[in-house]
C-alpha positions in Angstrom: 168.6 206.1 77.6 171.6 208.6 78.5 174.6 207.6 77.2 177.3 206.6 80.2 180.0 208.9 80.9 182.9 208.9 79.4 186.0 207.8 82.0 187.9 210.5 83.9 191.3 211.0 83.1 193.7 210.6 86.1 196.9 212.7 86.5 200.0 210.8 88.3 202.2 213.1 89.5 206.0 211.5 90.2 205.0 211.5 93.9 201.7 209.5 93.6 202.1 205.9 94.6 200.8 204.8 91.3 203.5 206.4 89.6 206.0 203.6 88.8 209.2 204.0 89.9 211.0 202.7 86.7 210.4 205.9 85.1 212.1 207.7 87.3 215.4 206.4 86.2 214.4 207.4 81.9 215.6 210.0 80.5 214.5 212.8 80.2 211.9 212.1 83.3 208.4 212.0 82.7 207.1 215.0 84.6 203.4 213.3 84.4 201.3 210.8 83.3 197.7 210.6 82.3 196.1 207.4 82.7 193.1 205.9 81.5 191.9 202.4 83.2 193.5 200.2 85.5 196.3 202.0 86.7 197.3 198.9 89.3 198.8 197.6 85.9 201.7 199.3 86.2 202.9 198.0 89.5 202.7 194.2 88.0 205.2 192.7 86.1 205.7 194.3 82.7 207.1 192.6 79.3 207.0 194.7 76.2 206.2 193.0 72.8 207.2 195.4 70.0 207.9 195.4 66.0 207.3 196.5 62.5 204.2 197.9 61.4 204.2 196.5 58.0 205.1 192.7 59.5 205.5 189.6 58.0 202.7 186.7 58.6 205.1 184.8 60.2 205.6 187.9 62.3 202.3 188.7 63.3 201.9 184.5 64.8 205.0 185.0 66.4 204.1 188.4 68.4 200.7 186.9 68.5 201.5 183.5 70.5 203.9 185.2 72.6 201.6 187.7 74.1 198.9 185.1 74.3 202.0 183.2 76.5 202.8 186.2 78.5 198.9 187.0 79.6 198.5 183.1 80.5 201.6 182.9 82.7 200.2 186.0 84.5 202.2 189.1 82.7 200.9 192.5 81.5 202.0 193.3 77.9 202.7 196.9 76.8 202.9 198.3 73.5 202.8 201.1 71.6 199.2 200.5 69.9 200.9 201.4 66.7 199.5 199.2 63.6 201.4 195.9 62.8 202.9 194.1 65.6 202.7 196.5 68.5 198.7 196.1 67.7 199.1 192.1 67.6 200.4 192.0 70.6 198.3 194.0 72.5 195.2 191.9 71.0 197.2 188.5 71.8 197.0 189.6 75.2 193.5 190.6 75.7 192.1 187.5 73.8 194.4 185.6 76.1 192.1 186.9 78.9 195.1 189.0 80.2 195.7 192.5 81.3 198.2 195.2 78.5 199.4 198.7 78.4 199.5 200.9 75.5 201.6 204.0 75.6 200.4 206.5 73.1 202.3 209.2 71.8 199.1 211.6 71.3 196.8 212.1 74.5 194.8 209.3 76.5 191.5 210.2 74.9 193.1 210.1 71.6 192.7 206.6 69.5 195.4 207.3 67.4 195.6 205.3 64.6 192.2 205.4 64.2 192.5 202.2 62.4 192.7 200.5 66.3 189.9 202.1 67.5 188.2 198.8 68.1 191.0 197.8 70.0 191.4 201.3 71.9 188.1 200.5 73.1 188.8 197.0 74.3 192.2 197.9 76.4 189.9 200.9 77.9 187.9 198.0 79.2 190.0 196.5 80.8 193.6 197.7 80.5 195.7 200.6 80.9 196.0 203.7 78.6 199.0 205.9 79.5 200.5 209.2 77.6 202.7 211.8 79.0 200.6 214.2 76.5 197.8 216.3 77.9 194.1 214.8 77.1 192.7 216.2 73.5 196.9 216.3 71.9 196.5 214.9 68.6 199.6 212.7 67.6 202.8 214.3 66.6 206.0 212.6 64.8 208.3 214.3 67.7 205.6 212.4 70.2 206.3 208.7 69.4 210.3 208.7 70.3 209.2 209.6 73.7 206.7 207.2 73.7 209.2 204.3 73.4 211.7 205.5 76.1 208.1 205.1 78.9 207.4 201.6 76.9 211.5 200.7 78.0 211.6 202.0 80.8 207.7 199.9 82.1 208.9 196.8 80.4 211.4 194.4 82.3 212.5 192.8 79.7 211.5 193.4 75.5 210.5 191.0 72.6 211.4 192.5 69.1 209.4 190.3 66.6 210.2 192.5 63.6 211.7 195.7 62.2 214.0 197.6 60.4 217.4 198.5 61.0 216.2 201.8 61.6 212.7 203.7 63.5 210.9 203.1 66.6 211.6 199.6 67.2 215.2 200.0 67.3 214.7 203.2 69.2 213.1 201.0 72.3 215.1 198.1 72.0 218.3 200.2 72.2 217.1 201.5 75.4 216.6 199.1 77.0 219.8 197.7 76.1 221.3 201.0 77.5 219.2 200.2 81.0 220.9 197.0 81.1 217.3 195.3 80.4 217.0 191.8 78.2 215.8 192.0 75.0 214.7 189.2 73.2 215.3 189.4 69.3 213.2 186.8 66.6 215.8 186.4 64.0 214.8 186.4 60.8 215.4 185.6 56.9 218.3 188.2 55.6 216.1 188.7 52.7 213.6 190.6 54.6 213.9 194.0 55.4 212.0 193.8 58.3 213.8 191.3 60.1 217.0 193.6 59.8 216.6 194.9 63.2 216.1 191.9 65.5 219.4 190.1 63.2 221.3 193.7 64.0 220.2 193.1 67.7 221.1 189.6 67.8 225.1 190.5 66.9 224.9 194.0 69.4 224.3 191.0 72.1 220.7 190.5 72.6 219.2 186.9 73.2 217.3 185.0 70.4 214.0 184.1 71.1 212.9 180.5 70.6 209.3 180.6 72.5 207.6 181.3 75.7 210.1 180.3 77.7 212.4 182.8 76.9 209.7 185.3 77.7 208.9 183.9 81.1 212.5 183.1 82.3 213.3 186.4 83.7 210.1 186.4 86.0 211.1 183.2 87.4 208.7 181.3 85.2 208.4 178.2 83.1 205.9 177.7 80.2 205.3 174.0 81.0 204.3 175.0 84.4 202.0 177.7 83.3 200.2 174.7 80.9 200.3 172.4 83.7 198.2 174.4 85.8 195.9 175.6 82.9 195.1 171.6 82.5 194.7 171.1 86.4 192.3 174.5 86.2 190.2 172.5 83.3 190.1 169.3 85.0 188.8 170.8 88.1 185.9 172.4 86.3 185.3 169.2 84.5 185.2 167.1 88.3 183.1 170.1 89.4 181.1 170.1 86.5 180.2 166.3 87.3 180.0 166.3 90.6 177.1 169.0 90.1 175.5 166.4 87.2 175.6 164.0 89.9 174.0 165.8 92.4 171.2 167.2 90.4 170.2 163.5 89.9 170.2 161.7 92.8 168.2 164.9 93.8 165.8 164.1 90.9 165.9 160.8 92.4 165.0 161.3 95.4 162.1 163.6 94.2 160.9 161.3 91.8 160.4 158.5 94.3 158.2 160.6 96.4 156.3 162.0 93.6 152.8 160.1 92.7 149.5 160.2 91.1 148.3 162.7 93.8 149.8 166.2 94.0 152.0 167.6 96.1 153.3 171.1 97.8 156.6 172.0 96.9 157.0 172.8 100.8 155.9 169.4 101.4 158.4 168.0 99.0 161.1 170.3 100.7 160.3 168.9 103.9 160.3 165.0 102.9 163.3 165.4 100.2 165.3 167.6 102.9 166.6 169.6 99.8 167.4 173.1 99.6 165.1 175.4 98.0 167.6 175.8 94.9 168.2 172.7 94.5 165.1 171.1 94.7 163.2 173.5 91.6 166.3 172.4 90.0 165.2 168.9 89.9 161.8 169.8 89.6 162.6 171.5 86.4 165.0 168.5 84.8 162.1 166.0 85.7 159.1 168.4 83.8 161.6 169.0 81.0 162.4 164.9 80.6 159.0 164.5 80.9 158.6 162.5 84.5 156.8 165.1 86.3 154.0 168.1 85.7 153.3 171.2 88.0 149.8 172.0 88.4 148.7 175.5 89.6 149.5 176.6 93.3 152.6 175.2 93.4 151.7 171.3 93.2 153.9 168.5 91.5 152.8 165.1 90.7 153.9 162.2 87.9 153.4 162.8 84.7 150.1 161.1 83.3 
């Protein structure tokens, strides 16, 4: 079998309409990006989940749940696909069913650390890849600040789960800061290092982050709302999902009553039962399997002996 090829790379030029338009305003401008995936990503609405890449546990549930929030309500996460959190939230998203972006500081076709290759390969599915390196640049340290300035500039507003007072977390969430953007800060226990950064955050005037709805309230939405619907969605595929039950067996009834010792045509059936084609072998099927009905060759139904 020959192997499927790989997926192009496409260029966005600042004057392509894919190109998003918040990146215009970062500093210095990106002069191009290079996208793999679903480049209608980045005209949705954007929150960036970022942190620590040695986290806490309590860390990793945290950027975890919130990402899972974020896809449910309808958001696209972006990270940095960097171990620790920025990897957490990326996967929170996907096994959310949602859509997330991960800006890498080496190029596109690089899974970089190779560590997240797994998860490289799942976002390529069905996210966004995005670098402002040329495809085949392997990651360099100089890269990754950059990185974070496209991950502000995407984002509309930020979630810092974790980090120190120092490195690329506080790199991104100072940005945004600067663009006048909200950044949500988890605090955390003084006797962790890692949650130096979102406590430093918290007195430089960013909001604390108590759950989802923090996270939803700048787009105009409300996490109860979001569960409300996900309970209408379920019940409706429970009523459909009995309301099909239903049908199948007062077809089978119907079927049943015409069946007898002799056999018949499943065209005559058709034509006496008045079901449709699909729905009739259905309930031809269900009665053989339950044990009320045989097919004999050519097509012919009768009772079971």
């Amino acid at each position: 079998m020959t192997a499927a090829a790989p997926p192009a790379v496409r260029v966005l030029e600042r004057d392509d309409p894919a190109f998003p338009k918040s990146l215009l305003v970062v500093q210095p401008q990106p002069a191009r990006l290079y996208a793999l995936g679903d480049v209608s990503l980045l005209g949705r609405a954007i929150v960036g989940i970022v942190g620590s890449r040695t986290p806490t546990p309590y860390g990793l549930r945290v950027a975890y749940a919130a990402a899972q929030a974020a896809a449910r309500a309808g958001l696209v996460v972006v990270s940095g696909l960097a171990r620790g959190l920025d990897a957490r939230g990326h996967r929170g998203a996907l096994d959310a069913g949602g859509k997330t972006i991960a800006v890498l500081g080496s190029g596109v076709d690089v899974a970089y650390p190779k560590r997240n290759r797994d998860l490289y390969d799942d976002i390529l599915r069905s996210g966004l890849l995005l670098s402002e390196q040329e495809p085949g640049t392997d990651p360099l340290p100089g890269a990754f600040p950059k990185r974070n300035r496209l991950i502000a500039g995407l984002a509309r507003c930020l979630l810092v789960v974790e980090g120190r007072i120092t490195g690329g977390t506080r790199i991104t969430s100072r940005l945004m800061m600067d663009m006048g953007k909200l950044v949500l800060a988890v605090p955390g226990r003084i006797e962790d290092e890692v949650a130096g950064g979102p406590n430093l955050l918290l007195m430089e005037g960013a909001t604390i982050y108590r759950g989802p709805d923090d996270l939803l309230a700048p787009f105009g939405l409300e996490w109860n709302a979001v569960e409300k619907r996900e309970r209408k969605a379920a019940a409706d595929a429970i009523g459909d999902l009995f309301s099909s039950e239903s049908s199948l067996l007062a077809a089978e009834a119907r079927v049943f009553d015409l069946l007898g010792a002799e056999p018949l045509h499943v065209d005559a059936i058709a034509e006496r039962t008045r079901l449709d084609a699909g729905t009739l072998l259905a309930a031809l099927s269900s009665l053989e399997l339950k044990g009320l009905a045989e097919q004999l060759p050519g097509k012919h139904f009768r009772l079971a002996a």
